[in-house]
C-alpha positions as CSV (number, residue, x, y, z in Angstrom):
1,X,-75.4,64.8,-32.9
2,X,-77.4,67.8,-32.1
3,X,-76.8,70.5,-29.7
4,X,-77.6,73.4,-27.8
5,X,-76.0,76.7,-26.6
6,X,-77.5,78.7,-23.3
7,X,-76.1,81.8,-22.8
8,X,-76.6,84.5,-19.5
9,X,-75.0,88.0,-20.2
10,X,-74.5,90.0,-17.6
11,X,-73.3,93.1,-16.0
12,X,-70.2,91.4,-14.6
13,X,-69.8,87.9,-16.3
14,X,-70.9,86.1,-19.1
15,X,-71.9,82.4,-18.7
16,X,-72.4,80.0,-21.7
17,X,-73.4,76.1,-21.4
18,X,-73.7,74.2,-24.2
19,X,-75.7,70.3,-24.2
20,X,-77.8,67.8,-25.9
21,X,-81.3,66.7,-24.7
22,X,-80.4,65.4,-21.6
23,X,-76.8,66.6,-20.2
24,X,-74.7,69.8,-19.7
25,X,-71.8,68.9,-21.7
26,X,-69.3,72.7,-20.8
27,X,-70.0,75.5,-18.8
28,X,-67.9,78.5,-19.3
29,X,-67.4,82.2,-18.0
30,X,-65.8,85.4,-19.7
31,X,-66.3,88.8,-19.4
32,X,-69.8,91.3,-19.2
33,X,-71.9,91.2,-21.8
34,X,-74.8,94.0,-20.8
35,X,-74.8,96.0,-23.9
36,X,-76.7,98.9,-22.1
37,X,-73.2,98.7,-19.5
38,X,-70.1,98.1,-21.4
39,X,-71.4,99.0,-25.2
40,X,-71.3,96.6,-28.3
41,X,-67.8,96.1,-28.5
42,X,-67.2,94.5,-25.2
43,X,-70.5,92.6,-25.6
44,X,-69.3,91.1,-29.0
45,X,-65.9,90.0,-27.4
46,X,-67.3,88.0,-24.5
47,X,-70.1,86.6,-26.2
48,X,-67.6,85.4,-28.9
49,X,-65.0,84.4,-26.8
50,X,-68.0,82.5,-24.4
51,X,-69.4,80.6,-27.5
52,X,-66.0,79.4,-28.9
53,X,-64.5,78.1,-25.5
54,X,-67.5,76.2,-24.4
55,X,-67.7,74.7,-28.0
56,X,-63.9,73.6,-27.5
57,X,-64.8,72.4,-23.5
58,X,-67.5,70.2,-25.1
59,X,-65.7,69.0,-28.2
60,X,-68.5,70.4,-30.1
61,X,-68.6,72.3,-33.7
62,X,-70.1,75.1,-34.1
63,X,-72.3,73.7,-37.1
64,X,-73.7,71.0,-34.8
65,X,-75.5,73.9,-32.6
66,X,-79.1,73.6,-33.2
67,X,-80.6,76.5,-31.2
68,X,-79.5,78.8,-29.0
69,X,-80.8,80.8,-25.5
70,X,-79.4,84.5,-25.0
71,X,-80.5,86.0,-21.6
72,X,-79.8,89.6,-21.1
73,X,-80.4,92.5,-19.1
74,X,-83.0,94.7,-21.1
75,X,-83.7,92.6,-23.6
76,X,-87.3,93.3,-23.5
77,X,-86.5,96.4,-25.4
78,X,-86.3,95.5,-29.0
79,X,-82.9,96.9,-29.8
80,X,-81.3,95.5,-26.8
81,X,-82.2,92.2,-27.9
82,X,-81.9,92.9,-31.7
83,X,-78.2,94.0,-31.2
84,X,-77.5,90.8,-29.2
85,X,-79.5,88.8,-31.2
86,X,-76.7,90.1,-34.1
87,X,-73.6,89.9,-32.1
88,X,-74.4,86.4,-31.7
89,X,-75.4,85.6,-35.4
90,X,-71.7,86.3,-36.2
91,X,-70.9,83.1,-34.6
92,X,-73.6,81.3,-34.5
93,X,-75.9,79.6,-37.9
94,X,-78.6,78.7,-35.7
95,X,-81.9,80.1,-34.8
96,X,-81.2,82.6,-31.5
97,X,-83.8,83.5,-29.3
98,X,-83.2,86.6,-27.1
99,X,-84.9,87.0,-23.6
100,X,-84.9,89.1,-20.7
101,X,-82.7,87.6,-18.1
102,X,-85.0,87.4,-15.3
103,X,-86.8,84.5,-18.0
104,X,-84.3,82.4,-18.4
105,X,-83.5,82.6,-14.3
106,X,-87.3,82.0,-13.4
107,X,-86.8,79.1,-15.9
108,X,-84.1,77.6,-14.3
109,X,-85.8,78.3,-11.2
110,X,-89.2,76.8,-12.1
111,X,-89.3,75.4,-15.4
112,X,-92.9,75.8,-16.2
113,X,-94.3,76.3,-12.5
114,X,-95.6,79.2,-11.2
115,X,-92.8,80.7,-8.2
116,X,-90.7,83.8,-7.8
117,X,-87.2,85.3,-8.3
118,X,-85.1,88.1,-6.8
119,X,-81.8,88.8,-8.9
120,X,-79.3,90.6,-7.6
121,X,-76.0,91.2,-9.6
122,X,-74.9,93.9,-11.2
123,X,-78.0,95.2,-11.3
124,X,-81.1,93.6,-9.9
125,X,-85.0,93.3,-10.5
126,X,-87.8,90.6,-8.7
127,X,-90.2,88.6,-11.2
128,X,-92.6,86.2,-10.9
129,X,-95.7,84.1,-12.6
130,X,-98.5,82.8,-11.4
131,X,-100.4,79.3,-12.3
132,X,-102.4,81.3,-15.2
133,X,-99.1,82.5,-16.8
134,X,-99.5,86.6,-15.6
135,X,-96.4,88.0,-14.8
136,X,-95.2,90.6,-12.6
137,X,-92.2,92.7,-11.5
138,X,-90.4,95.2,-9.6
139,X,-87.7,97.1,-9.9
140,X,-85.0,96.6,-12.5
141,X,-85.3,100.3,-14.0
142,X,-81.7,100.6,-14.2
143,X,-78.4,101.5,-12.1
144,X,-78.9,105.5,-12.1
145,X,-82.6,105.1,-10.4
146,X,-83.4,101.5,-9.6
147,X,-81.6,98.2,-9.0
148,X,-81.8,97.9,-5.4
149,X,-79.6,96.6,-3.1
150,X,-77.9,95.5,-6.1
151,X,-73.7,95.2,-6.5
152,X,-74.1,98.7,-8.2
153,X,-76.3,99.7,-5.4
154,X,-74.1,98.2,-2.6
155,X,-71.2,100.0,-3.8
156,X,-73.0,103.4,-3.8
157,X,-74.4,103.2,-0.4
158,X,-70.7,101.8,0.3
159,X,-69.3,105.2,-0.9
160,X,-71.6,107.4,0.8
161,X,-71.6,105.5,4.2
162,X,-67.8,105.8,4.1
163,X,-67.8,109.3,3.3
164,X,-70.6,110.5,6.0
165,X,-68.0,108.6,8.4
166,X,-65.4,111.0,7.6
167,X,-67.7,114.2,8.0
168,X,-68.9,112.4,11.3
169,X,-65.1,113.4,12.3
170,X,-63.6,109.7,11.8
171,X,-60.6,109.3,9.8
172,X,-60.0,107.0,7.2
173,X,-62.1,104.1,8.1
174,X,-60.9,100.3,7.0
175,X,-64.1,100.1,4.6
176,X,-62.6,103.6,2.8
177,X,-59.3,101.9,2.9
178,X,-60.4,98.8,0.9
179,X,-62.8,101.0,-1.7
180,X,-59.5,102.8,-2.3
181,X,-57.7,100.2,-3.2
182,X,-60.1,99.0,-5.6
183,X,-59.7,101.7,-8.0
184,X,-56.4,102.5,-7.0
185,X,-56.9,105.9,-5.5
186,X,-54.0,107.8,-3.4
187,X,-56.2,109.9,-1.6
188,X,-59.9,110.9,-0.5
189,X,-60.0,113.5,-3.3
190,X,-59.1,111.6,-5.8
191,X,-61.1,108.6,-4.7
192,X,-64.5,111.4,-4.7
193,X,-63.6,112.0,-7.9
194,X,-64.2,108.5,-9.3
195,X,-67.3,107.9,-6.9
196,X,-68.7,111.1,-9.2
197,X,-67.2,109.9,-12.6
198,X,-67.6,107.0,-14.6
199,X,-66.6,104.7,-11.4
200,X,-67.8,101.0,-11.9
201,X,-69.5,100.8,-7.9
202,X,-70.5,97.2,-8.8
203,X,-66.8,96.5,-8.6
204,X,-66.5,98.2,-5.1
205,X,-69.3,95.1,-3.4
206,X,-66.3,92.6,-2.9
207,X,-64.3,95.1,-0.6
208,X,-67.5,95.6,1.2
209,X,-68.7,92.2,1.6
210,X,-65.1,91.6,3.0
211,X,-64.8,94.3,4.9
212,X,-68.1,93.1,6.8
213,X,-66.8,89.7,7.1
214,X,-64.0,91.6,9.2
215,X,-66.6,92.5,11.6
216,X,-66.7,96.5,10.2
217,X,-70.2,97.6,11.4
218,X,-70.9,100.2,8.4
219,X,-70.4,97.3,5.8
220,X,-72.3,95.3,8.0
221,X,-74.9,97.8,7.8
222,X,-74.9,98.4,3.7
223,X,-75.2,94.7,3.3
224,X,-78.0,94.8,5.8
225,X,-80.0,97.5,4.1
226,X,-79.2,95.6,0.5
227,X,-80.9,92.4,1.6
228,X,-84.0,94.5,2.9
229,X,-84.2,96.6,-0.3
230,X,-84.4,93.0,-2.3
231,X,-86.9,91.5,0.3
232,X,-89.2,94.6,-0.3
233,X,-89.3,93.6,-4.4
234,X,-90.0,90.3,-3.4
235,X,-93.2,91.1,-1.4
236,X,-94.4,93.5,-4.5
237,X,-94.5,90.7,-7.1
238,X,-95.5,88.6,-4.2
239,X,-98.4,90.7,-3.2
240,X,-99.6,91.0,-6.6
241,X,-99.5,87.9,-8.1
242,X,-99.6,85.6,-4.9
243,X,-102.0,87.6,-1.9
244,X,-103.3,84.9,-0.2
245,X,-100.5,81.6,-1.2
246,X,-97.9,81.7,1.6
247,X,-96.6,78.4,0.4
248,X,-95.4,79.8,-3.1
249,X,-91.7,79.4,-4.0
250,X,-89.2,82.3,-3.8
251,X,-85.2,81.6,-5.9
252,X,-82.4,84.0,-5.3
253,X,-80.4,84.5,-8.3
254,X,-77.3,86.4,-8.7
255,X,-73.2,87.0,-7.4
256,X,-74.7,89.3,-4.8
257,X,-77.0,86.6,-2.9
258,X,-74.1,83.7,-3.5
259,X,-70.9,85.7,-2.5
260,X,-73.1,87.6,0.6
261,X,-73.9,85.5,3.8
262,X,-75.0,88.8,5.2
263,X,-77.2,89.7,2.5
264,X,-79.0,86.7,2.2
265,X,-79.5,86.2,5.9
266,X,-81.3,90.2,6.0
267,X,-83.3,89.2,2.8
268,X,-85.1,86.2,4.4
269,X,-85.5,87.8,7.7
270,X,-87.1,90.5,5.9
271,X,-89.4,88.1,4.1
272,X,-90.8,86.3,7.0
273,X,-92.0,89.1,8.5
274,X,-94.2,89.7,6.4
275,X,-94.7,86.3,4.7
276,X,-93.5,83.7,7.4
277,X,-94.4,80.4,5.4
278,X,-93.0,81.3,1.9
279,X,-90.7,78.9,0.6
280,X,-87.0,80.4,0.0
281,X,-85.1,78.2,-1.9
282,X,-81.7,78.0,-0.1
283,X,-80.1,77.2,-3.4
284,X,-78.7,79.9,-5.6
285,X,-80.2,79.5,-9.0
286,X,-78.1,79.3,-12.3
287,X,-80.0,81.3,-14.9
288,X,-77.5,80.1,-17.6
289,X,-79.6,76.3,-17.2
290,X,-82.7,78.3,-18.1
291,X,-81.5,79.7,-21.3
292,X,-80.2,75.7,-22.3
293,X,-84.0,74.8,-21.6
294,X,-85.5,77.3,-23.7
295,X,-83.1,76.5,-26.4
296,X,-84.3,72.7,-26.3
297,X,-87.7,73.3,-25.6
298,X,-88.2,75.5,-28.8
299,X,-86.3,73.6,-31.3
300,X,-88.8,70.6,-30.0
């Protein structure tokens, strides 16, 4: 038998699927695998770990792999994708094709038809293609300047919302409470400390998505502004590839849109204001898919 490996490595999780021609035979998840975020070492361990589980899920030998997918943030810089491209190889004895993430999710979006993404994870970044194969995209220049209304970006705005509460004269307010027990902190000082350090924020977005679940108005608010800041990529790739095709497809992709009721519901108000009859797909796409069609498709 012959089979192939998919695999999506992100800032948070690493998915890996492994099938034949028609079927998904194992899906699994480990670790992050964004080079760029946790360095080599940590990539190398989930990517490992991701290939070897999903080859035991789906009974399947290594050997028998005949191609594999690797999606990954910044891998349209050559050594992002060279140093994946070698992590894998110590596993793998097939050919590997490295991608950008955003392909493999427009992919498993679209397969070959023209639409448009939004991903929002870790980080996050909107793509599209038109009919005539031009691309375009927006944002995605990385956690320190870009990724809007990403997890990263949710739990910055989180941090500082929380903190102008306090110079606002309000005490410790139940959404500084819950980013505090995140990382652990004792008190404010401590918890300022990490904000301003090497603090993973993307970690801090389940506290706040719960916290506005609990009816707190200034997570309410962050989650609000997130899905805006995501709409306003999407009508920048839409503008420039699609100006006068309202019908054209839009996918969200990413933990953000499918743990966030809030931020998916401010994300496609936002876009039907300005672009009433474009199609969101209510469906959360799984980018991982994309990379197993690639895989096929170029060992065809």
């Amino acid at each position: 038998m012959t089979y192939y490996l998919g695999i999506d490595g992100g800032g948070s999780k690493t998915s890996c699927c492994i099938g034949d021609k028609q079927s998904v035979l194992a899906t699994v998840e480990t670790g992050p695998s964004n080079v760029t975020r946790v360095g080599e070492d940590c990539a190398r361990e989930s990517i490992h770990r991701a290939i070897l589980q999903a080859c035991a899920a789906a009974g399947v030998n290594i050997s028998e792999i005949r191609r594999a997918c690797i999606g990954a943030a910044g891998a349209g810089r050559g050594r992002v994708a060279e140093t994946i491209r070698s992590i894998a190889a110590e596993s793998l004895r097939c050919e590997i094709d490295v991608v950008g993430d955003m392909y493999i999710a427009l992919e498993a979006a679209f397969g070959a038809a023209p639409g448009a993404i939004v991903i929002a994870g870790t980080g996050s970044i909107a793509y599209a293609r038109d009919a005539r194969g031009n691309i375009a995209r927006a944002g995605g220049w990385g956690f320190a300047v870009s990724d809007e209304g990403s997890a990263h970006w949710i739990g910055r705005a989180a941090v500082s919302s929380a903190l102008r509460a306090i110079d606002e004269g309000i005490e410790a307010t139940h959404l500084l409470q819950s980013l505090m027990r995140i990382g652990g902190q004792q008190s404010i000082d401590d918890f300022v400390h990490a904000a301003n350090g090497n603090a993973d924020l993307a970690a801090l977005f389940p506290a706040v998505e719960s916290s506005a679940s609990g009816g707190q108005p200034v997570a309410q608010r962050v989650l609000a502004d997130a899905g805006i800041e995501l709409a306003q990529l999407a009508a920048i790739v839409l503008r420039r590839l699609f100006p006068d095709d309202d019908s054209v497809p839009l996918g969200m992709v990413g933990g953000v849109f499918r743990h966030s009721s809030h931020v998916r519901e401010a994300f496609y108000n936002e876009i039907r204001k300005s672009r009433p009859r474009v199609k969101v797909c209510a469906e959360i796409v799984e980018p991982v898919h994309g990379a197993l069609n690639i895989a096929r498709r170029q060992s065809a």
